[in-house]
Backbone as CSV, one residue per row, in Angstrom:
resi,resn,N_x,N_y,N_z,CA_x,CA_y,CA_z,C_x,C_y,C_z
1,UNK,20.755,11.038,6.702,20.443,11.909,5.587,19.375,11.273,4.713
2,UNK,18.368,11.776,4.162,17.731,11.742,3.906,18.097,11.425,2.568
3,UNK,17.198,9.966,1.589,17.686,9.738,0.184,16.559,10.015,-0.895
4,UNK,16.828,10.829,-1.781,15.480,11.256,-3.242,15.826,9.698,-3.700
5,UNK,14.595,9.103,-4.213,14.331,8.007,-4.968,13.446,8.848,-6.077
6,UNK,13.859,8.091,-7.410,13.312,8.931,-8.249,13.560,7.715,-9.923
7,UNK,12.683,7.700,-10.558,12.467,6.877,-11.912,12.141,6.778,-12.585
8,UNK,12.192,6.742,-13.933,11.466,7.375,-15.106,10.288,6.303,-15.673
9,UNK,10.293,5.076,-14.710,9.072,4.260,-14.404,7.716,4.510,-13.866
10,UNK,7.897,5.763,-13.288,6.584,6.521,-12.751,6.862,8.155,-13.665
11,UNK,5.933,8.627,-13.294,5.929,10.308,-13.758,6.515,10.781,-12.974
12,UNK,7.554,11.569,-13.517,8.357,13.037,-13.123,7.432,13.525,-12.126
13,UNK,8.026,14.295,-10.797,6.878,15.317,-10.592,6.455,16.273,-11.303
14,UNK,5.451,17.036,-11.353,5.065,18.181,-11.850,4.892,19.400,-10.752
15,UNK,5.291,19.456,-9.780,5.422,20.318,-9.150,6.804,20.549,-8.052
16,UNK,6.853,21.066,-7.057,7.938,21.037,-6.183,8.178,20.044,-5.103
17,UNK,8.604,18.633,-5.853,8.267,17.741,-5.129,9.281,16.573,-5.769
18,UNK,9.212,15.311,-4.684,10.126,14.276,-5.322,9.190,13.242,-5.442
19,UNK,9.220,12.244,-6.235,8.567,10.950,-6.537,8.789,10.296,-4.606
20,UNK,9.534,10.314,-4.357,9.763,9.413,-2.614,11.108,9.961,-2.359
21,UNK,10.649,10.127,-0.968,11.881,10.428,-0.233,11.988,9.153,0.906
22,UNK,13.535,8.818,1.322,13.669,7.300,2.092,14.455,7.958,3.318
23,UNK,13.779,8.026,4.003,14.627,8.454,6.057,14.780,6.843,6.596
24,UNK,15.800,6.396,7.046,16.036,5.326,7.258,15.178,4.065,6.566
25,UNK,15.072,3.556,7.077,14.295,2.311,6.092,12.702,2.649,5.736
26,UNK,12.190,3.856,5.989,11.171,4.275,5.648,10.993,4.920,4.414
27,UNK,9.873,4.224,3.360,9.957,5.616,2.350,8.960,6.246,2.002
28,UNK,8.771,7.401,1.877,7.306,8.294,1.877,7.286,8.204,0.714
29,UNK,6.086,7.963,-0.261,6.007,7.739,-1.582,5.199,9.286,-1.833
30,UNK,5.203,10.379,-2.479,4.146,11.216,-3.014,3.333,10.975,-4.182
31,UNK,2.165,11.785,-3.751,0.961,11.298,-4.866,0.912,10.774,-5.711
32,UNK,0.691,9.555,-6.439,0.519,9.480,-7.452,-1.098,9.832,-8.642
33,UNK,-0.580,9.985,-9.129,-2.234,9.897,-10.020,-2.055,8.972,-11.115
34,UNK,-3.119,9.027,-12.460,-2.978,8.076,-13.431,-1.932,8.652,-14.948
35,UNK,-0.852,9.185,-14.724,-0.576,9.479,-15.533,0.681,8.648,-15.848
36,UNK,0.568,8.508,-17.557,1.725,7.764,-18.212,3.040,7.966,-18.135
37,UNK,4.034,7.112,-17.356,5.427,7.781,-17.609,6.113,8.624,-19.027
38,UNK,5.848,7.907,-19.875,6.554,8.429,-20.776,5.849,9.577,-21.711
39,UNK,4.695,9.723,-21.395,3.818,11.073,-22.085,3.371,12.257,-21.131
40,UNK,3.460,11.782,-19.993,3.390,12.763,-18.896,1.792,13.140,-19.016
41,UNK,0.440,12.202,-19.534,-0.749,13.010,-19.695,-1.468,11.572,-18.638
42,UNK,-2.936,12.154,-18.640,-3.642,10.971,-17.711,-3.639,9.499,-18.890
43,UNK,-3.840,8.825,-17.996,-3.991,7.468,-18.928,-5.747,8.046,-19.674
44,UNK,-6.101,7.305,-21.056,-7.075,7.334,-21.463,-7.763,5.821,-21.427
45,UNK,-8.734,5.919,-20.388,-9.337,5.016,-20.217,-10.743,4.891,-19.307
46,UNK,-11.224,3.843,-18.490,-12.245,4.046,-17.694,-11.308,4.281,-16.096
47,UNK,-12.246,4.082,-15.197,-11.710,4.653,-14.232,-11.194,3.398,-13.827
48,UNK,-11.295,2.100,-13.649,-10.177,0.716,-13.722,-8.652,1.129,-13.831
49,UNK,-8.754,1.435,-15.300,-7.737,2.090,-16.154,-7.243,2.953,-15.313
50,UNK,-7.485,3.947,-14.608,-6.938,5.070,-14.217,-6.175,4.526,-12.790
51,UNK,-7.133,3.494,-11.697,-6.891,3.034,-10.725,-5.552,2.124,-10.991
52,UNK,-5.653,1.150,-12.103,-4.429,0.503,-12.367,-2.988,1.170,-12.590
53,UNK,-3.223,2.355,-13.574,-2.444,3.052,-13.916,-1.484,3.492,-12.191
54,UNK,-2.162,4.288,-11.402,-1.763,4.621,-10.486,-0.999,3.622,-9.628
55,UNK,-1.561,2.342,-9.704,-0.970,1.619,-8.616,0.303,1.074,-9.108
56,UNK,0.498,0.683,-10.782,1.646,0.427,-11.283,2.853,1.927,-10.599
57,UNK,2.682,2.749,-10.969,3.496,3.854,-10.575,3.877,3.921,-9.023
58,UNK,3.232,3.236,-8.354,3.412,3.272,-7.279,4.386,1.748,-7.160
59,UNK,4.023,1.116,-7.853,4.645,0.231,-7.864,6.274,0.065,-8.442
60,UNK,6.255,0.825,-9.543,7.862,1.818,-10.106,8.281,2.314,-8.996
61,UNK,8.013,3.059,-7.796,8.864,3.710,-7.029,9.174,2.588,-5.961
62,UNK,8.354,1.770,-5.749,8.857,0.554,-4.462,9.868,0.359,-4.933
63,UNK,9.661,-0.324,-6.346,10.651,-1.183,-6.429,12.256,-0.126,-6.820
64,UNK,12.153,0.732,-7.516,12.752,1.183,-7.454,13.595,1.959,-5.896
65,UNK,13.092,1.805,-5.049,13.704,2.148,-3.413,14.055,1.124,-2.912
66,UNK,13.743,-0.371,-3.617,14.015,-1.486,-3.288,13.272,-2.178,-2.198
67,UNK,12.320,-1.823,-2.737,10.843,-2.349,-1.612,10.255,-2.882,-2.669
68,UNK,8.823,-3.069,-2.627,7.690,-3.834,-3.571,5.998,-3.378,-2.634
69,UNK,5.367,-3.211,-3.780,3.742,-3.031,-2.652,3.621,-3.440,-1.911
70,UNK,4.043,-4.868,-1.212,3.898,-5.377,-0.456,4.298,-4.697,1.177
71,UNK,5.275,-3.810,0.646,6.408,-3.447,1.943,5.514,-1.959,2.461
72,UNK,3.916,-1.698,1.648,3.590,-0.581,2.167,2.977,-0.597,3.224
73,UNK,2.621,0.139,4.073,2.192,-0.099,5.384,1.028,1.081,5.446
74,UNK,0.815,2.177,4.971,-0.087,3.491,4.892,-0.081,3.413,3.669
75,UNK,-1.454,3.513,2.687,-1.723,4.047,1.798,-2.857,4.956,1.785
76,UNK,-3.181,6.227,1.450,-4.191,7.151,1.506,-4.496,6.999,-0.147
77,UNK,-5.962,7.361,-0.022,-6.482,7.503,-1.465,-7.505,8.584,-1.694
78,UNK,-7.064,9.251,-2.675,-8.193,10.620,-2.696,-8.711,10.119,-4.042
79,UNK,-10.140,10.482,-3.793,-11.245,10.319,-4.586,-12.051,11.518,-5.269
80,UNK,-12.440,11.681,-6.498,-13.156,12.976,-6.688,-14.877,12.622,-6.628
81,UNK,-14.935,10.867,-6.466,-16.417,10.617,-6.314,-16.122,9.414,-5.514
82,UNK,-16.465,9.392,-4.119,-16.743,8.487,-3.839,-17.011,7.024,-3.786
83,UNK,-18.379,7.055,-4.492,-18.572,5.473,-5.560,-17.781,5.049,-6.077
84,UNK,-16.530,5.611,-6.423,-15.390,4.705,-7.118,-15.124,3.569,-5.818
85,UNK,-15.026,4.030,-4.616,-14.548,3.133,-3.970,-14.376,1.423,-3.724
86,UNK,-15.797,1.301,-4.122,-15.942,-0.244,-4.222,-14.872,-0.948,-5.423
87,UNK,-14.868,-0.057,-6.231,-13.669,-0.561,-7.605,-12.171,-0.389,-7.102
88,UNK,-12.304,0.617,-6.536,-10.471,0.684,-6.003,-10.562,-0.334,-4.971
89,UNK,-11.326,-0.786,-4.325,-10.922,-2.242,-2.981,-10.427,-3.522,-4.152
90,UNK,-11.456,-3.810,-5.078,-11.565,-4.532,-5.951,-10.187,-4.711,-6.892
91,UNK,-9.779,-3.405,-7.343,-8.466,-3.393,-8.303,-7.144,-3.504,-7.084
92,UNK,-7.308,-2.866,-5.822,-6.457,-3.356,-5.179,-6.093,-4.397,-4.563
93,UNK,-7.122,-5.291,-4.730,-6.777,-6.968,-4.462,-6.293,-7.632,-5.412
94,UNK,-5.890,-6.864,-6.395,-5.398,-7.507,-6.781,-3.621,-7.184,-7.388
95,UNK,-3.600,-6.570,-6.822,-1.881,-5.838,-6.355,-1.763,-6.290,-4.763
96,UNK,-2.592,-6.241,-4.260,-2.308,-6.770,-2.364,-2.863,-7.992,-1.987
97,UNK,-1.868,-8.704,-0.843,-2.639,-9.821,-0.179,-2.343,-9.306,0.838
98,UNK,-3.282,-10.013,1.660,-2.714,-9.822,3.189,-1.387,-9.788,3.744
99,UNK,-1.388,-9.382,4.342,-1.890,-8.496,5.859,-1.912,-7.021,4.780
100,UNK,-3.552,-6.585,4.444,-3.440,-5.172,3.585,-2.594,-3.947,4.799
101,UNK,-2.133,-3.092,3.669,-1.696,-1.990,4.705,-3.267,-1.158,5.358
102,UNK,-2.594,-0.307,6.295,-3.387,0.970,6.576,-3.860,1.733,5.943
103,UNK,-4.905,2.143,5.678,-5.533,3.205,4.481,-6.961,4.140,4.997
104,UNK,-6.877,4.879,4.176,-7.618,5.928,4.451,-7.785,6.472,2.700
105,UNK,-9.666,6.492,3.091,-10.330,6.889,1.794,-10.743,7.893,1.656
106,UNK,-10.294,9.208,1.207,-10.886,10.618,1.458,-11.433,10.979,0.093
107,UNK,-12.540,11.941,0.350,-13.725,11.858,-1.058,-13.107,13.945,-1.113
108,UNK,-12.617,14.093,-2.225,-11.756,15.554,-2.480,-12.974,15.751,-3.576
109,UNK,-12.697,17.162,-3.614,-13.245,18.025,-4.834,-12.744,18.222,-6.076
110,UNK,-11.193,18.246,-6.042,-10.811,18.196,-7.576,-9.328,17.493,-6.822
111,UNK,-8.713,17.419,-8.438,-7.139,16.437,-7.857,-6.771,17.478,-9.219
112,UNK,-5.008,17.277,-9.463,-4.272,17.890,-10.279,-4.795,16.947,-11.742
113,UNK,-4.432,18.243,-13.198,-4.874,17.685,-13.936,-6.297,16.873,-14.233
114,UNK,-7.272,17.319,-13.756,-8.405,16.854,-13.840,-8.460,15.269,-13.461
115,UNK,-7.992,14.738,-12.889,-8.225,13.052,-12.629,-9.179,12.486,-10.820
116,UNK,-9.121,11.793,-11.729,-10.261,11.549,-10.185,-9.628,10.145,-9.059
117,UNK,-8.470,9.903,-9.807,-7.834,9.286,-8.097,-6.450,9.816,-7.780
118,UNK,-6.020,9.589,-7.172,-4.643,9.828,-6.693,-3.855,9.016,-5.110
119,UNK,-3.421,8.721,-5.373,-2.914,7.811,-3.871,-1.258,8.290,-4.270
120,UNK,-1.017,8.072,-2.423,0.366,8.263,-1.727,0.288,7.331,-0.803
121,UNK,1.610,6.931,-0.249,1.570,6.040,0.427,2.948,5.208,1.212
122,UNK,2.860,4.891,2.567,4.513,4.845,3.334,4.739,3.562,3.565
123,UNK,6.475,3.319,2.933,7.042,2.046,2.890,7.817,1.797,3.752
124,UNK,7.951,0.431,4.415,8.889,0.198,5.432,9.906,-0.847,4.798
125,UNK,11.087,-0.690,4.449,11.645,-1.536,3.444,13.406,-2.431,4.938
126,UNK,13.364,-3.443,4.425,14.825,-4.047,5.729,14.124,-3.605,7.424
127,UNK,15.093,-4.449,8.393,14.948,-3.894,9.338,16.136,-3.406,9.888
């Protein structure tokens, strides 16, 4: 059976959806973007700011499933410009060491709430 992981360390969803769902030791994390847990709006900042923001939240649901970034293995990242990219490798080294997970950089047209990153991403937590 399938387990909702869910924490008021990341944002609520805003749509019909769960923060992560865990099928055996796997956990599918859904989108995150840069928004503040406890105000529910985008972070106000540069786009650093926004990239950090996101990865902490992502980082609320590991740990909260009882994993840690480390335990991710797929992370996807949607972009509303491209050129950010060199900054998200950059801000993510420094949340990851090796062995980085799997990823995939896709360049989108708009994201929810006007923000320009958003990442999801799958955890393999015990064996």
């Amino acid at each position: 059976m399938p387990t909702i992981i869910a924490t008021d360390k990341a944002p609520q969803a805003i749509g019909t959806y769960s923060q992560a769902v865990k099928a055996g030791n796997t956990v599918y994390i859904s989108g995150q973007i840069p928004l503040v847990p406890e105000t529910m709006q985008p972070v106000h900042g540069d786009m650093e700011a926004d990239i950090r923001r996101v990865f902490e939240n992502l980082k609320a649901i590991c740990e909260e499933a009882g994993g840690s970034l480390a335990d991710i293995v797929k992370l996807n990242i949607f972009l509303t410009d491209l050129g950010n990219f060199a900054l998200v490798n950059e801000v993510m080294a420094t949340y990851f060491e090796q062995p980085y997970p799997a990823r995939a950089a896709i360049g989108v047209a708009a994201l929810p709430k006007d923000v320009k990153v958003e990442m999801d991403a799958v955890m393999v937590i015990g064996d």
